[in-house]
C-alpha positions, 0 to 999 in steps of 0.5 A: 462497461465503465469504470472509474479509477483512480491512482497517483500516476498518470502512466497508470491510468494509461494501463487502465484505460489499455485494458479497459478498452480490451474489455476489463472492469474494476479488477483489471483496471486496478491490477494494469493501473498497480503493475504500472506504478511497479515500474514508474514509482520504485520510490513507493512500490515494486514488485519487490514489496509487499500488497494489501487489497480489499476487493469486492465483487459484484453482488458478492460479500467484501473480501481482503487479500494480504500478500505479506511476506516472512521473514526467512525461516533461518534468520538471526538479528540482534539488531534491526536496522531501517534499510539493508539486506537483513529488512528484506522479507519476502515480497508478496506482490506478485502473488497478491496480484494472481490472488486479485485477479482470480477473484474478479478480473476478465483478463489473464493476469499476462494482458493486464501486465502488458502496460507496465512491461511497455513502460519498464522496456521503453522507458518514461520519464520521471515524475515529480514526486520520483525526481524529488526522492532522487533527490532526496535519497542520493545518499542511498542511490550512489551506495547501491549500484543497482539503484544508481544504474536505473535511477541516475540517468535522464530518463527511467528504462529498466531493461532487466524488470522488463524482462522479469515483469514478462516471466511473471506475465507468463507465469506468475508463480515463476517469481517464487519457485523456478528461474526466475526465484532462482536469479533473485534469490542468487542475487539477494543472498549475494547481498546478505540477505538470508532469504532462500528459494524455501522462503519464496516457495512457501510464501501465499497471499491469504484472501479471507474475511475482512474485519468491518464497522457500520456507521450509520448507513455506511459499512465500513471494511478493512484487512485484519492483523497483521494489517492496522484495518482495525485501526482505521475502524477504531476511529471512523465515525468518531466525534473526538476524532484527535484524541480518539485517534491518538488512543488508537495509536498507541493501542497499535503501537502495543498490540499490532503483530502478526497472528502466526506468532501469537494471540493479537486483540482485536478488541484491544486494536479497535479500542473495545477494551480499557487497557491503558496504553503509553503514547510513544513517540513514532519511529522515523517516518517513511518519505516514500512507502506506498500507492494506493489504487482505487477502481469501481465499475457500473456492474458493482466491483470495487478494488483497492489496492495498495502495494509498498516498499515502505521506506523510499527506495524500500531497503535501498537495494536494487537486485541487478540480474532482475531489476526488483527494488527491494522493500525494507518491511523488516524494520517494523518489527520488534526485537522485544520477543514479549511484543506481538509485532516480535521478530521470528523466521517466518513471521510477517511484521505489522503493516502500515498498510489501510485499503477500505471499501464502504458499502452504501444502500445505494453503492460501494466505494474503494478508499485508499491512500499513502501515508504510513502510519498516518493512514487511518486517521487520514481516511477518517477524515474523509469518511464523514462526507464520502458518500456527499462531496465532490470526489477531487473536492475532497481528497483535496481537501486540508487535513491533520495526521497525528505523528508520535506527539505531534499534531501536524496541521495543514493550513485552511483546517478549522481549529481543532482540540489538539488533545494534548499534542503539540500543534505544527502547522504546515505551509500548504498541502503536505506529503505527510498528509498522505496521497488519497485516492478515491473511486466510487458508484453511487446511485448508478453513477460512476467518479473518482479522485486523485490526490493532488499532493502526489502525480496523479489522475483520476478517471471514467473510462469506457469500453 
């Protein structure tokens, strides 16, 4: 068995290769590779988040795993602030991780957390882009006693995840219903939050039908609504791809939400229909957010995970008895009860969340990447030449995002129709142009690449 892997982390790849070595293909790699980040990257994930993944089995069709968690059932805002208890929503990645490994992996979900309980026990060092966060978050660190605990001393050891990443590894429902939920729904109601032990038990990973595209001999699929996959479909392939993608901006901006709360037009989010729809500027964007993982083997399986706490250091709480760093999902959604994306106890908010996978006459590829709101537009870019170009080439390669009106740019692009935005171009390679990963089989060859914009490494590995 080989398989290619790619992730933001180079301790990531070190689980991958862990359980590779013990027999495991795309499914596991990926899942060892997503629990390590969980530990090493509490900036952009944690196993207080959320996870979004389209995965494909070998000779099976493409299927999509939302594990997006509610809002609680008794909750009350009159006002919706971007970090703090009240943006705290069930976090769905433990079960977004049981829902993947079911559908594909060799090992028992236990071993392939085995990696990250090393990690969170023995302690790593911090990277890069971890120590840049730090530093630009201190504010938010030095008012949270859990975040400072963990995240202010020299290296990163985290004694209580250790112990509550080992509960999930034997038995991963015990994070929504027994002791472990009960130690973090204590502590999180101790904080203000109004998420309770009914709220956890309740929450499921959905695993269904992806929506999908072909452009020429490529067929492309992403995760439905609550979810901006169609986003990404709307604009993969365009020839007008700046101004197609900022349409596609504000038909999200309008219509995204979850389907639990009300009709959401498909139509409308792929650009099918000819409503008129007001840019509006972006809200504030997230400076951590999410990883992206991606895996493919030679049998045909391909896996793209990506799991965030969406804002860095999600909403800026840290639950000492477990270790778990909240995310701060909440913030996205509307207080407008008109709007789809509207706030209501059990509902889930939009996600910025983009895993692709793309089918080939001659193979599949996983596509993923960090980049908030920007991500459709930055997988886009790519998609022309996925299935040509060298793999560390291209996600290397300069890129633009559209933010609110704003044309950011990359130097080293071509020039570009701005489509009435206004152009700013970077210094060099920026974070805001998100961190790709890239795992492919073609024509029975196997290669990857990792973003250099993040920390991390792209690999073949063999059993």
């Amino acid at each position: 068995m080989s398989v290619a892997v790619a992730a933001p982390h180079p301790a990531a790849i070190e689980a991958a290769r862990a359980v590779v070595a013990d027999g495991g293909n795309a499914f596991d790699a990926a899942l060892a590779a997503a629990g390590a980040l969980a530990v090493v990257y509490p900036h952009q994930c944690s196993v207080g988040g959320d996870l979004v993944a389209m995965v494909r089995p070998a000779g099976s069709a493409v299927r999509a795993v939302l594990s997006i968690g509610a809002a609680a059932l008794d909750a009350r805002v009159e006002s919706m602030p971007l970090r703090g208890p009240q943006t705290v929503t069930v976090p769905g990645v433990v079960a977004g991780w049981a829902a993947v490994q079911s559908l594909g992996a060799r090992l028992p979900l236990g071993a392939l957390l085995a990696p990250a309980i090393g990690f969170a026990a023995g302690g790593v060092e911090k990277s890069k882009g971890l120590r840049t966060a730090i530093s630009q978050g201190l504010d938010v660190i030095r008012a949270d006693p859990g975040l400072a605990a963990v995240l202010l001393g020299p290296t990163l050891v985290q004694p209580a995840l250790a112990e509550t990443l080992t509960g999930i590894a034997r038995d991963w429902r015990s994070f929504y219903a027994g002791p472990l939920n009960r130690r973090l729904v204590a502590g999180l109601r101790s904080l203000g939050s109004a998420l309770s032990a009914a709220d956890f038990a309740a929450h499921a990973a959905e695993v269904g039908a992806p929506l999908s595209r072909t452009v020429g001999d490529v067929a492309w699929h992403a995760a439905p609504p609550p979810v901006q996959g169609a986003t990404f479909l709307a604009v993969v392939g365009s020839r007008s791809l700046v101004a197609d993608s900022r349409r596609a901006q504000a038909a999200r901006n309008a219509l995204l939400g979850d389907p639990r709360g009300g009709p959401v037009s498909i139509d409308g989010l792929l650009l099918r229909t000819r409503e008129a729809f007001d840019p509006r500027p972006e809200p504030p964007k997230p400076t951590g957010d999410t990883v992206a993982v991606t895996a493919t083997d030679d049998e045909g399986n391909a896996v793209t995970i990506i799991q965030s706490v969406f804002e860095s250091f999600g909403a800026g709480l840290l639950e000492p008895a477990t270790g778990v760093v909240l995310h701060n999902r909440g913030t996205s959604f509307s207080l407008d009860p008109a709007h789809p994306a509207h706030f209501g106890g059990g509902l889930r908010p939009p996600h910025t969340l983009c895993p692709t996978i793309a089918l080939t006459p001659g193979g599949v590829v996983a596509l993923g990447c960090q980049g908030g709101r920007a991500q459709p537009w930055i997988l886009a870019q790519l998609a022309p030449d996925v299935l040509t170009a060298d793999a560390a080439e291209l996600v290397s390669r300069p890129r633009w995002i559209v933010r609110g009106d704003d044309l950011i740019v990359e130097p080293g692009l071509p020039p570009l129709d701005p489509a009435g935005l206004t152009v700013t171009t970077t210094a060099g390679p920026h974070d805001d142009a998100g961190h790709v990963q890239l795992a492919r089989l073609r024509s029975g060859t196997l290669d990857a690449g990792s973003d250099p914009r993040a920390d991390g490494l792209a690999a073949v590995l063999t059993t």
